[in-house]
C-alpha positions as a printed Julia matrix, in Angstrom:
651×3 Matrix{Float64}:
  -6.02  -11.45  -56.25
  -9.56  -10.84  -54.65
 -10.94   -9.03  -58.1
  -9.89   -7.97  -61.4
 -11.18   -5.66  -63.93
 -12.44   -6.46  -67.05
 -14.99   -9.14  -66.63
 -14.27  -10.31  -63.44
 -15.2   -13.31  -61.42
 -18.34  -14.39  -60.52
 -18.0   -14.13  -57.02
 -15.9   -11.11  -55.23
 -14.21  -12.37  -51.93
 -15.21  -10.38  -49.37
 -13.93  -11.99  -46.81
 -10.81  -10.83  -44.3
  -7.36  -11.75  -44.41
  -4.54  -10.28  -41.48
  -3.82   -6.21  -42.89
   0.23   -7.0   -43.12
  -0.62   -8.9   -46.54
  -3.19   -5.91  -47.68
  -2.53   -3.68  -50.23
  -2.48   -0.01  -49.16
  -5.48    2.19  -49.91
  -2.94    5.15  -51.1
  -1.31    3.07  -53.83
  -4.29    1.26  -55.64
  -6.3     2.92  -57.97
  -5.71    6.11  -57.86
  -7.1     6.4   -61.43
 -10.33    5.3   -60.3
 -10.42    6.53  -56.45
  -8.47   10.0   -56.79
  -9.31   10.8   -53.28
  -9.0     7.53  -51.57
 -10.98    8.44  -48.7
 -14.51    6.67  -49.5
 -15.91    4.0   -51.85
 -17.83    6.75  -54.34
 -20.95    5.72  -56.63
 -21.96    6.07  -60.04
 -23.33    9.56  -60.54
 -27.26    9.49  -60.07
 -29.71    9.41  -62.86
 -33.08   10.72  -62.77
 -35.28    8.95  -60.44
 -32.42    8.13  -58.19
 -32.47    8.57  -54.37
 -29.47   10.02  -53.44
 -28.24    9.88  -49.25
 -27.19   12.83  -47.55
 -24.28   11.16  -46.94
 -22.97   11.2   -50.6
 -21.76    7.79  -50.6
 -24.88    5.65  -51.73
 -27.36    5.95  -54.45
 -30.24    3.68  -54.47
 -32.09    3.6   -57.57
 -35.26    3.8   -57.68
 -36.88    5.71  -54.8
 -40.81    4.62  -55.52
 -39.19    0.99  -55.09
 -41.85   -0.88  -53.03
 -40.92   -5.03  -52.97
 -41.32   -7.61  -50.94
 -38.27   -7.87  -48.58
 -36.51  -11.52  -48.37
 -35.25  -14.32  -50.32
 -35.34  -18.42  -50.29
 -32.36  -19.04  -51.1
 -28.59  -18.29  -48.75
 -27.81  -14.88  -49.88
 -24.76  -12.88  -48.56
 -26.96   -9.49  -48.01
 -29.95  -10.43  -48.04
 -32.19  -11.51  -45.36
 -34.67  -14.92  -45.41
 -38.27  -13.99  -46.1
 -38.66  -16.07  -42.38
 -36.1   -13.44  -40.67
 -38.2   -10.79  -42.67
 -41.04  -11.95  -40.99
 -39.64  -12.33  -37.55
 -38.75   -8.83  -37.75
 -41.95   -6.77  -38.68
 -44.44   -9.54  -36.91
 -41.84   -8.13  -33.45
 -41.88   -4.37  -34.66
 -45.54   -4.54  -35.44
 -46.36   -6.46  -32.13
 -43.95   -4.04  -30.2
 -45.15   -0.45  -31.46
 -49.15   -1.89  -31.0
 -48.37   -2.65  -27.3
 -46.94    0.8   -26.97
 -50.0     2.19  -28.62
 -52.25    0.62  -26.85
 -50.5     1.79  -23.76
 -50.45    5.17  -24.67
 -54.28    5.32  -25.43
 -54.8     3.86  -22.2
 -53.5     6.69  -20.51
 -55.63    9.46  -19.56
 -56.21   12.66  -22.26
 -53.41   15.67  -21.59
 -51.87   12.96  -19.33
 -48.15   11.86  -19.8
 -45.48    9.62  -18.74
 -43.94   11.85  -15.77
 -40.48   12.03  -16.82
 -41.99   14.8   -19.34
 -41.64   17.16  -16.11
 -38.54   16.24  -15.32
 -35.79   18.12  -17.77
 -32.94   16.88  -15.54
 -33.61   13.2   -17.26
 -31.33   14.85  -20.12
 -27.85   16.03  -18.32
 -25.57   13.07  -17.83
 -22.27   13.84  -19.34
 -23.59   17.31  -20.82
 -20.95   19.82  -20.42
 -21.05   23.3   -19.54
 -20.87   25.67  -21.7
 -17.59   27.58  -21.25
 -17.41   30.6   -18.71
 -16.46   32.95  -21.94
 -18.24   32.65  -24.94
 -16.22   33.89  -28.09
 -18.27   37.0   -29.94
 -18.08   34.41  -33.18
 -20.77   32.88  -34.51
 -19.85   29.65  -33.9
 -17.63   28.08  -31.43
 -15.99   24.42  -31.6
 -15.09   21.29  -29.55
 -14.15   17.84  -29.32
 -14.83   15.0   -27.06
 -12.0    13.0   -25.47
 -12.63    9.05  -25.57
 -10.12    6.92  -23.61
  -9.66    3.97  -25.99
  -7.43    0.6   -25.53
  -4.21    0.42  -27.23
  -3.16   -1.57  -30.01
  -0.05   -3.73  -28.27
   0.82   -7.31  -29.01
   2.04   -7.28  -25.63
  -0.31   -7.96  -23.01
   1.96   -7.1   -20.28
   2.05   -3.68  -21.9
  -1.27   -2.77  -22.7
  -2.37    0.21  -21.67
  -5.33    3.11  -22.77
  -4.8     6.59  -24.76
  -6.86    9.47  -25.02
  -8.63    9.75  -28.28
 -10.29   12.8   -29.62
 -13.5    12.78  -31.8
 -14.09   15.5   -34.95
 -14.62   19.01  -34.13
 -18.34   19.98  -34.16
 -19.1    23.66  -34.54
 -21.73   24.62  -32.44
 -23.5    27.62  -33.7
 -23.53   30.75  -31.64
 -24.89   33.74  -34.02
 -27.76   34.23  -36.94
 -28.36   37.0   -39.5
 -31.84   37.75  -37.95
 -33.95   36.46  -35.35
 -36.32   34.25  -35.53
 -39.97   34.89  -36.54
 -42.56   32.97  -34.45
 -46.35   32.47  -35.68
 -49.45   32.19  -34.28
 -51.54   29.03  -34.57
 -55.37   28.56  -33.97
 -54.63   25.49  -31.1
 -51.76   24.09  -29.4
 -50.5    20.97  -30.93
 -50.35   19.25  -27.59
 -52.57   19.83  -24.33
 -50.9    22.32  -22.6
 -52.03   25.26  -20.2
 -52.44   28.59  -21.5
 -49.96   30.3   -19.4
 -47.28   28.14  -21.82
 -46.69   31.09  -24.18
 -45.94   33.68  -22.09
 -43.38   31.52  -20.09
 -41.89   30.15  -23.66
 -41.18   33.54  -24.55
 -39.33   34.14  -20.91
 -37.6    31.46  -21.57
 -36.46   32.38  -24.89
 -35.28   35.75  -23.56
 -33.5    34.15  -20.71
 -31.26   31.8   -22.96
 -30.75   34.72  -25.03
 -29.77   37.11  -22.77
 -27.18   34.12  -21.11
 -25.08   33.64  -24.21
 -25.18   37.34  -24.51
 -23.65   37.6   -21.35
 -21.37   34.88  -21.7
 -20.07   36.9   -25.01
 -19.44   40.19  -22.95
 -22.18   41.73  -25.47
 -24.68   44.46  -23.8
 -28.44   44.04  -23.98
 -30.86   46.56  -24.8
 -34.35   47.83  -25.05
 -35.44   49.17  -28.63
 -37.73   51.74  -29.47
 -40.41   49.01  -30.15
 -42.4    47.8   -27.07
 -45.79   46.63  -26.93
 -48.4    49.71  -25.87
 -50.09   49.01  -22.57
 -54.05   49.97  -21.74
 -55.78   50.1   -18.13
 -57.98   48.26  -17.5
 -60.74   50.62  -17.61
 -59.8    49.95  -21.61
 -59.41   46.32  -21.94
 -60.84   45.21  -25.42
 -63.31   42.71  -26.51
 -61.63   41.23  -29.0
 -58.02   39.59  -29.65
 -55.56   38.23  -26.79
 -55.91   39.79  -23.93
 -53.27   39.67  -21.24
 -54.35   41.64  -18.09
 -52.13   41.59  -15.22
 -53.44   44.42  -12.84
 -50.79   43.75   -9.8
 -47.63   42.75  -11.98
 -44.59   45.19  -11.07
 -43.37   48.05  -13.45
 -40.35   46.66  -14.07
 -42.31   43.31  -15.11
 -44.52   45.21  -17.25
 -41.37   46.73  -19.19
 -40.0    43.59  -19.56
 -43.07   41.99  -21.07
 -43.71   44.85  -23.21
 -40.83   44.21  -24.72
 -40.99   39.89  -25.26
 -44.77   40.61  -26.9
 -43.88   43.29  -29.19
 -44.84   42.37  -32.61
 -43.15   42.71  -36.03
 -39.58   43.55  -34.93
 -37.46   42.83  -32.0
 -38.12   44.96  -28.61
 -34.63   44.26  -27.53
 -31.49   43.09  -28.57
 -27.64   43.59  -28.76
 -25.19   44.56  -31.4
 -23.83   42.16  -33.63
 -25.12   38.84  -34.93
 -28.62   37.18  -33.36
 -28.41   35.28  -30.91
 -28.89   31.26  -30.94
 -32.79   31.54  -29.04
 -33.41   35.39  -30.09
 -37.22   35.26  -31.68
 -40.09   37.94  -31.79
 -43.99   37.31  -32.51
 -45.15   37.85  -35.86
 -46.61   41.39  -36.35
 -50.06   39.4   -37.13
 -50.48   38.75  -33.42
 -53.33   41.12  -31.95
 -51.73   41.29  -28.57
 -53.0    43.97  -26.06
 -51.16   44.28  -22.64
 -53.61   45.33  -19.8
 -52.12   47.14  -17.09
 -51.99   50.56  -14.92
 -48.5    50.9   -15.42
 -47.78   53.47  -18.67
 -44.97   52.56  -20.5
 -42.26   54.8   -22.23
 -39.09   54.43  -23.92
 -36.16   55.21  -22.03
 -32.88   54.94  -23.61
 -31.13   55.13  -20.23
 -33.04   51.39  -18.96
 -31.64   48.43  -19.33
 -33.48   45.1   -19.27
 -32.57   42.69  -16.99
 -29.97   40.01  -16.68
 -30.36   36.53  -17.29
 -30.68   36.42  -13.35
 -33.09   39.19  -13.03
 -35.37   37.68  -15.95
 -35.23   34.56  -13.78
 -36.86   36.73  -10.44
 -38.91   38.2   -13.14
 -40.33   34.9   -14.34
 -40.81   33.64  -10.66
 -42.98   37.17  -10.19
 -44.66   36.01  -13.23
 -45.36   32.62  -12.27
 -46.67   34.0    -9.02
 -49.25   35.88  -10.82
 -50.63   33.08  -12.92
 -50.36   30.59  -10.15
 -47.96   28.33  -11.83
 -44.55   27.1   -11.52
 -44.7    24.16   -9.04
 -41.82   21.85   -8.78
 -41.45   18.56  -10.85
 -43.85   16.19   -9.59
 -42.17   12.92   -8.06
 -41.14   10.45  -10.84
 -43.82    7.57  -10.44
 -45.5     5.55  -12.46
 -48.75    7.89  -12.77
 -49.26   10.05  -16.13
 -49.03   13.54  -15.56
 -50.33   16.66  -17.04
 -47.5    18.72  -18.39
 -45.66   21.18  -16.21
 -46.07   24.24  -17.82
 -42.37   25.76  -16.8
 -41.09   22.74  -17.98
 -43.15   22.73  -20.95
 -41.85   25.91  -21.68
 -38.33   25.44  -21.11
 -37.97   22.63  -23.11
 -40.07   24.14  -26.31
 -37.57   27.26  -26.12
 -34.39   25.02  -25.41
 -35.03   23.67  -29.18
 -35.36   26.48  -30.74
 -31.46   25.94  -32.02
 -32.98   22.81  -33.82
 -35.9    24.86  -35.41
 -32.95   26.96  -36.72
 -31.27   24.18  -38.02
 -33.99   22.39  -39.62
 -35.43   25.01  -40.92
 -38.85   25.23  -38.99
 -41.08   28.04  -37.86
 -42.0    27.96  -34.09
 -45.53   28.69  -33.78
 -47.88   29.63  -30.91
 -51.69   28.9   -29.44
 -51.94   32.7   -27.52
 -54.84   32.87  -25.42
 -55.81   35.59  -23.2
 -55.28   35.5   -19.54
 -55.4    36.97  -16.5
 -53.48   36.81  -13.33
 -55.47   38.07  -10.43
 -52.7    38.36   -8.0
 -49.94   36.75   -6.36
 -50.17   33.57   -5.41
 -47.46   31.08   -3.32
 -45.86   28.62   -5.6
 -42.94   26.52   -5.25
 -40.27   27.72   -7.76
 -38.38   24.77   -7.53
 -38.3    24.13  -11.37
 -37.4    27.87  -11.9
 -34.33   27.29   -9.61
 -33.27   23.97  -11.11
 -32.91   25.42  -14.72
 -31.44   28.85  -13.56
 -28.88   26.51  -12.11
 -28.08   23.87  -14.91
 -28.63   26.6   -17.6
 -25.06   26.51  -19.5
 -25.54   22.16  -19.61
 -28.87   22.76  -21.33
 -27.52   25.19  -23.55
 -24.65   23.01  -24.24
 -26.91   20.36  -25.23
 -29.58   22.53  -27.3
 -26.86   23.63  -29.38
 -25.02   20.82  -30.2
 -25.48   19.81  -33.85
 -25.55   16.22  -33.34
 -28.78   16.41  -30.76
 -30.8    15.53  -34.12
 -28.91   11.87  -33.46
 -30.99   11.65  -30.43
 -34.08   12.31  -32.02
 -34.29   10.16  -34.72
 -32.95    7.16  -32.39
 -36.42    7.1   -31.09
 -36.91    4.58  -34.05
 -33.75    2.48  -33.28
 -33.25   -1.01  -31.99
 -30.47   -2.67  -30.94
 -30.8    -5.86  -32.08
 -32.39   -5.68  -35.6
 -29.45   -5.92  -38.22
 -28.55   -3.21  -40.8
 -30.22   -5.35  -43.3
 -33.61   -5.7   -41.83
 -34.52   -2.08  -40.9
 -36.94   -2.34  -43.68
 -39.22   -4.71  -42.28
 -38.48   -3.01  -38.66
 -39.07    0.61  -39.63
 -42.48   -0.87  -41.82
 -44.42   -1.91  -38.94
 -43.35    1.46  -37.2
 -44.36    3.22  -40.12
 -47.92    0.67  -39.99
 -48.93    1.1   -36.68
 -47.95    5.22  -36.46
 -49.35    6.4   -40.06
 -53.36    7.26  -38.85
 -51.76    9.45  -36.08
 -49.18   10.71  -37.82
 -50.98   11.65  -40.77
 -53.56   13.37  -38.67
 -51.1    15.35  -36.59
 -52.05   13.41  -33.31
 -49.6    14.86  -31.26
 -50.87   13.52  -28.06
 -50.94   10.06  -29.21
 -47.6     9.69  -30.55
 -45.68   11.51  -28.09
 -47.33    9.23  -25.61
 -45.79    6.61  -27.26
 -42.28    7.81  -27.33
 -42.25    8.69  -23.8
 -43.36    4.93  -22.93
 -40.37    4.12  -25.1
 -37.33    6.53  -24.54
 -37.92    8.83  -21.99
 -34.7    11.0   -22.85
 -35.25   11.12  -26.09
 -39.19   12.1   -26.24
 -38.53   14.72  -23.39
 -36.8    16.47  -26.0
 -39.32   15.9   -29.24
 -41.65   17.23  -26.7
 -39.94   20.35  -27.11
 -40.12   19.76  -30.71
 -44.03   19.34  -30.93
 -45.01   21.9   -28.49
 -43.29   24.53  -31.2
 -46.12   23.25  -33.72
 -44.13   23.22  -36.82
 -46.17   20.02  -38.61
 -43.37   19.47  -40.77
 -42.0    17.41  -38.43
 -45.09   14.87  -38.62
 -43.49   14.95  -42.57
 -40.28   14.11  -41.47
 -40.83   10.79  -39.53
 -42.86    9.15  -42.66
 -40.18   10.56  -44.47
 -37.68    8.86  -42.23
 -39.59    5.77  -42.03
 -39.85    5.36  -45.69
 -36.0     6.2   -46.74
 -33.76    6.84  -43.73
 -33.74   10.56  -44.79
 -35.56   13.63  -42.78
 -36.58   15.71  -45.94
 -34.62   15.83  -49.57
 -32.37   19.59  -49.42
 -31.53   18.92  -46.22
 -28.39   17.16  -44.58
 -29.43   14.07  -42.52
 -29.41   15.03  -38.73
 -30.12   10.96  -38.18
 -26.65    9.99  -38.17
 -25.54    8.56  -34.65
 -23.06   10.44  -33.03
 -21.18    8.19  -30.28
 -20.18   11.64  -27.78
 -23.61   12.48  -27.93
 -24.91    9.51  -26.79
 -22.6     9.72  -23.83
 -24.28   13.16  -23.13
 -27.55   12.11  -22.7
 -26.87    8.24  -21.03
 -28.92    7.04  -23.81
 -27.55    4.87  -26.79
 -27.88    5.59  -30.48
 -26.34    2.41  -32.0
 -23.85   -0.61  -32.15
 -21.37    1.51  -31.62
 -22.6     2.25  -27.82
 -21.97   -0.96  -26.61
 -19.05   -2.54  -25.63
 -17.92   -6.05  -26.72
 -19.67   -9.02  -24.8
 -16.65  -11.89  -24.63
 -12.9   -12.11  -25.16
 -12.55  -13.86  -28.35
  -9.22  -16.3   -27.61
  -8.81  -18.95  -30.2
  -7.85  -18.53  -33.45
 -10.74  -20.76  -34.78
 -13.55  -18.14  -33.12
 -15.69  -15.72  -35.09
 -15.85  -12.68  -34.22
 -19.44  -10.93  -34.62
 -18.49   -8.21  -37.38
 -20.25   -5.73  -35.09
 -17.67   -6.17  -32.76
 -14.88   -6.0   -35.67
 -16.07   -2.9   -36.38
 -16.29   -1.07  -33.03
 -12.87   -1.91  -32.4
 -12.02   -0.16  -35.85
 -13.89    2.84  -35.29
 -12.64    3.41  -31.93
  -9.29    4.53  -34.11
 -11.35    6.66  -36.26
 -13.16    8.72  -33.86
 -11.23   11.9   -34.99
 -12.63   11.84  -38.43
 -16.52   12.75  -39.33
 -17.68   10.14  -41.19
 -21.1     8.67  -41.63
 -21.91    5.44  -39.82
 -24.36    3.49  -39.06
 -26.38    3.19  -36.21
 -27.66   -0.24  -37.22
 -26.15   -3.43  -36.03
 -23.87   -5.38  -38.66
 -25.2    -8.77  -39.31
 -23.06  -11.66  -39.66
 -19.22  -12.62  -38.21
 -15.59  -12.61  -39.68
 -13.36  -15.42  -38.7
 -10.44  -14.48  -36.34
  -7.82  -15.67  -38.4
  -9.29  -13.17  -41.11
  -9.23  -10.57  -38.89
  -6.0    -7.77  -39.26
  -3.68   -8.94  -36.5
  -3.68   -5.17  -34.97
  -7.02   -6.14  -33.76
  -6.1    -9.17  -31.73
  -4.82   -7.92  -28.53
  -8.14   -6.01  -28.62
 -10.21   -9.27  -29.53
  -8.03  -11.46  -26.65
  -9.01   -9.22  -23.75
 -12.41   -7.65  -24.8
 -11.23   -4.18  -24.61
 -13.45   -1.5   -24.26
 -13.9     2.2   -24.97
 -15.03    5.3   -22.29
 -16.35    8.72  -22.36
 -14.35   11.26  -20.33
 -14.77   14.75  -21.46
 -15.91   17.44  -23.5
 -13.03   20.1   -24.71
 -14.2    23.46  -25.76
 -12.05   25.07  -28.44
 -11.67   29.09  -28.15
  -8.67   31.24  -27.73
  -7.64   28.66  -25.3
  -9.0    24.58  -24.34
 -11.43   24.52  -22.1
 -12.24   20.72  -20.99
 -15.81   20.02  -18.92
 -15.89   16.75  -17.44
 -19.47   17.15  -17.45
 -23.05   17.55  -14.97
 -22.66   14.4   -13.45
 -19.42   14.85  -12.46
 -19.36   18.19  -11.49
 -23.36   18.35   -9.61
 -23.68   14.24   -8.54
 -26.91   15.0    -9.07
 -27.82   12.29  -12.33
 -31.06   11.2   -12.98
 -29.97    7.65  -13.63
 -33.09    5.52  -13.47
 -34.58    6.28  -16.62
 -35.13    3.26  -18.8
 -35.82    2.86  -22.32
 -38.36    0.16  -23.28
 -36.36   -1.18  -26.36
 -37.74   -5.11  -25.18
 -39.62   -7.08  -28.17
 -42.7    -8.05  -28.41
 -43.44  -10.8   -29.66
 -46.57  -11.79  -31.68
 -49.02  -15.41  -31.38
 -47.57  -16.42  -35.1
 -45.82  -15.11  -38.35
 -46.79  -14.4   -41.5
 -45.33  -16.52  -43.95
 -44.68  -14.16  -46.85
 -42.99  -10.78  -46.21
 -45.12   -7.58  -46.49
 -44.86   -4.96  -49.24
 -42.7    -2.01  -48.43
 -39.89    0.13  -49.49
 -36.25   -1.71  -49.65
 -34.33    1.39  -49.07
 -33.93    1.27  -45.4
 -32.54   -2.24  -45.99
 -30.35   -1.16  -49.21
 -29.02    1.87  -47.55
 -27.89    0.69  -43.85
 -26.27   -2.48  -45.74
 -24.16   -0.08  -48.22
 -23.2     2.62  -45.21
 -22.06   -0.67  -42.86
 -20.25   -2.25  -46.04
 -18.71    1.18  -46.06
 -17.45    0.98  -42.68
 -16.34   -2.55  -43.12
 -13.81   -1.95  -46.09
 -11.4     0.29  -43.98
  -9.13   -1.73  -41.53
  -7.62   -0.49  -38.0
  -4.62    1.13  -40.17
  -6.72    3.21  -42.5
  -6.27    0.71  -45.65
  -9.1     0.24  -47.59
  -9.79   -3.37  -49.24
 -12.68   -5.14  -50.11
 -11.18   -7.84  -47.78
 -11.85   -6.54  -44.63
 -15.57   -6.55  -44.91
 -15.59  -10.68  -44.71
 -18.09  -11.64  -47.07
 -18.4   -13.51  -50.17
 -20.58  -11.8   -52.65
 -21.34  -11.33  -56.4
 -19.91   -7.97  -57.92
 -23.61   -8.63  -59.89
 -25.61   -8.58  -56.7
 -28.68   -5.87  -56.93
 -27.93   -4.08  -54.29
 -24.58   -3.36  -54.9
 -25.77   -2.04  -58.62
 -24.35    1.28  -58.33
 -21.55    0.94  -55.4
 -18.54    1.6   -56.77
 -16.35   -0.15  -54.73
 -16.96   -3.08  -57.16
 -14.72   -3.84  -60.31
């Protein structure tokens, strides 16, 4: 017997033993598990910190300790591994500062310019769009199978959770003005942002068989023997009518100056009716209940008309290593792509309006315009996926630090990125997440150039406990179909096994244990984590289901997306169905390291550490089958230990 109530013994066996000789999850205590499907906590007191994931408490939040131990403890870490860690994150994230403030001001790593650096395995969105506010899907993993023989063996089709991707909103979405643009950016970016927004809007409507239309609101327009003094001032003396009408409507303050029946649309926003906006023009504009705006197509010719005028709209620049100012089509497309995430989050878009003028039209290459016209379902698919918050937040991830020393990793982060963050230096920091993952800072771009500061709130936040904001559901979690998406890794979980593991006498890196466990769980939403397990499990203490896997290093693939409406739709996704993958775009996830090491841990707060150790320890306790015992996570540990205080799964 492993553990008894009552008193207990001093040490709880967490180590392995084959799953034939485990008790089943479904007939131990049920008194004290009713709905054996997690280890549950004690029920938090005041000053706890409670997870979004409702599985761990760690009590108390202000906690701030130093990190690391003398002695052999089973979670954990030395004070010299401690070390090693934040004297690496520290001398990493300075060398990427210091690169980024080496670069030239409004200058940027070029794949900013490039929104193509995004669709890998991105499906389409499906030809039909159901007139529901949400529709679902599933991703199809082909997985090994668990056969003792290996003459046998053979690979199944696994499919992940359903994720319902939101299609419809009670109301639009109110967008504010702002005194300056967060990030250096040209001041035709507003106007374009706002085409874009109407052009994904006015896709899904047409993918939902739903009719646009003008409303009775529309900006007025003046000539330009009346252009004011004061406020923004866009004059655009040779634009077309049907230009004019369009833009009348997509600057119309206060309410919506077009729209459909039905619920709002994923992208469907209107400017505050603060904004002093006058439209200077000879054309006069009316309402007409008899004109229709245009089509996602026509808004596209309508944009290039536009670009024209302003002189913008060039192609992406050719990926080399020279910073770049920002594109401002692509600037704009991929501010209005995450809007969905503004939704989500609950953030308010806001804009730096200037006034402009476009004195005529000029020859640009529309070569951007063209590119997103023709990849626009993938980057819907993508913008409105609820797991693209995964991506975000793995800008802070690293593959090799171990669940329980993201404190000291996420510290020096936190360390070196405070002064900037805390003084909203866009510029700076995005710098520094485009040096490091290019995929995944092309889309916080997007994030920043919508000015919502909260997010500056968010990354301490995240830095400090794991945790975006308290009242909100972690978006952080790592999502293994997502990852596929985008080509860029989120986790353990996105890496296959290294080496066959043949004897009985090896030890298996739990890491590997527990990707060969979760790749029979993929059709369950659960929260995992994205940080590596530390430590190894014997083979012989492994459940003998796993062996065939462990003998012939077995490994799990991506193969396609399956859209759930009134009938499946599968996508196999843009680089299958274009060939036309950006596929050099590398992450710089290498450590630096520093001259020497500090000897004695720094202060910081433990929860990082506590958390990640309780969510993997969560993880490890549930075998191939489904069983849960504390034998399967392979450790030997004190049911008195401090950080498993209030985990439940103890006697």
């Amino acid at each position: 017997m492993l553990f008894s109530r009552g008193g207990g013994p001093d040490l709880l066996d967490l180590r392995g033993f084959p799953s034939q000789f485990a008790q089943r999850s479904d007939d131990c205590d049920n008194e004290h598990n009713p709905s054996n499907t997690s280890i549950y906590l004690s029920s938090p007191g005041q000053h706890d910190y409670v997870s979004h994931d409702a599985h761990t408490i760690i009590q108390p939040l202000s906690t701030q300790d130093q990190l690391g131990t003398t002695t052999e403890d089973p979670l954990i870490p030395t004070n010299a591994r401690t070390c090693e860690v934040y004297g690496d994150g520290r001398a990493t994230w300075l060398h990427l500062l210091h690169t980024a403030q080496e670069l030239p001001a409004a200058r940027f790593p070029p794949d900013l310019n490039n929104p193509a650096i995004v669709l890998v395995n991105v499906p389409s969105l499906p030809a039909e769009l159901p007139k529901a506010r949400h529709i679902q899907g599933q991703a199809e993993w082909q997985t090994p199978e668990l056969l003792a023989d290996d003459d046998n063996r053979n690979e199944r089709i696994s499919r992940t959770f359903e994720s319902k991707f939101p299609l419809g909103y009670d109301a639009p979405l109110t967008c504010l003005l702002s005194d300056q643009p967060r990030i250096p950016v040209s001041k035709e970016y507003p106007l374009l942002f706002l085409s874009y927004c109407y052009i994904l809007t006015a896709t899904q409507l047409q993918l939902q068989k739903r009719p646009v239309r003008y409303t009775k609101h529309f900006l007025r327009t003046v000539p330009p023997s009346r252009t004011p003094k004061t406020g923004i001032v866009i004059s655009l003396p040779f634009a077309s009518r049907k230009l004019i009408r369009w833009l009348s409507a997509l600057l119309n303050t206060g309410t919506m100056g077009w729209g459909s029946k039905g619920p709002s649309p994923a992208w469907q926003l209107y400017l505050t009716e603060d904004a002093d906006i006058t439209l200077v023009t000879s054309h006069v504009i009316d309402y007409d209940p008899e004109e229709r705006p245009p089509s996602a197509d026509e808004a596209f010719e309508l944009l290039g008309e536009l670009c024209g005028l302003l002189g913008v709209g060039q192609g992406p620049a050719p990926r080399q290593n020279m910073a770049q100012l920002l594109n401002p089509c692509s600037a704009s497309f991929a501010s209005a792509l995450l809007i969905p995430f503004y939704r989500s989050s609950g953030f308010a878009p806001r804009l730096c309006f200037p006034s402009l003028v476009g004195l005529g039209p000029k020859p640009v290459d529309l070569d951007a315009i063209r590119s997103h016209a023709q990849d626009l379902k993938y980057y819907m698919s993508l913008a409105l996926s609820p797991q693209l918050g995964s991506a975000l937040w793995s800008i802070f991830w690293q593959p090799d630090v171990e669940c329980n020393l993201v404190s000291p990793w996420l510290s020096s982060a936190l360390d070196t990125l405070q002064p900037y963050l805390d003084t909203r230096d866009v510029e700076t920091v995005l710098k520094v997440f485009a040096l490091r993952r290019p995929r995944v800072a092309f889309l916080l771009a997007g994030i920043f150039l919508l000015g919502d500061s909260t997010i500056f709130e968010c990354i301490i936040k995240y830095l400090q406990t794991l945790e975006e904001r308290y009242g909100y559901a972690s978006q952080s979690n790592p999502d293994v179909s997502f990852a596929a998406w985008i080509g860029t890794p989120q986790s353990y979980l996105d890496f296959n096994p290294k080496k066959q593991y043949l004897s009985e006498t090896d030890r298996v890196p739990r890491s590997d244990v527990l990707r060969y466990r979760f790749n029979y769980r993929l059709e369950r939403l659960m929260t995992i984590s994205a940080w590596k397990p530390f430590g190894s499990i014997a083979k012989s203490d492994i459940e003998l289901e796993l062996w065939p896997l462990l003998d012939s290093q077995s490994a799990s693939k991506y193969v396609r997306w399956v859209w759930k409406s009134s009938t499946e739709d599968a996508q196999f996704g843009f680089q299958v169905d274009t060939n036309r993958c950006v596929h050099n775009v590398p992450d710089q996830l290498d450590l630096i390291k520093p001259a020497q090491y500090d000897t004695k841990p720094p202060v910081m707060t433990l929860i990082p550490s506590k958390l990640s150790t309780l969510r993997m320890l969560n993880q490890a306790v549930e075998s191939v089958s489904g069983d849960k015992h504390m034998g399967y996570a392979g450790l030997l540990v004190s049911p008195r230990h401090p950080w498993l205080a209030d985990w439940r799964g103890l006697p």
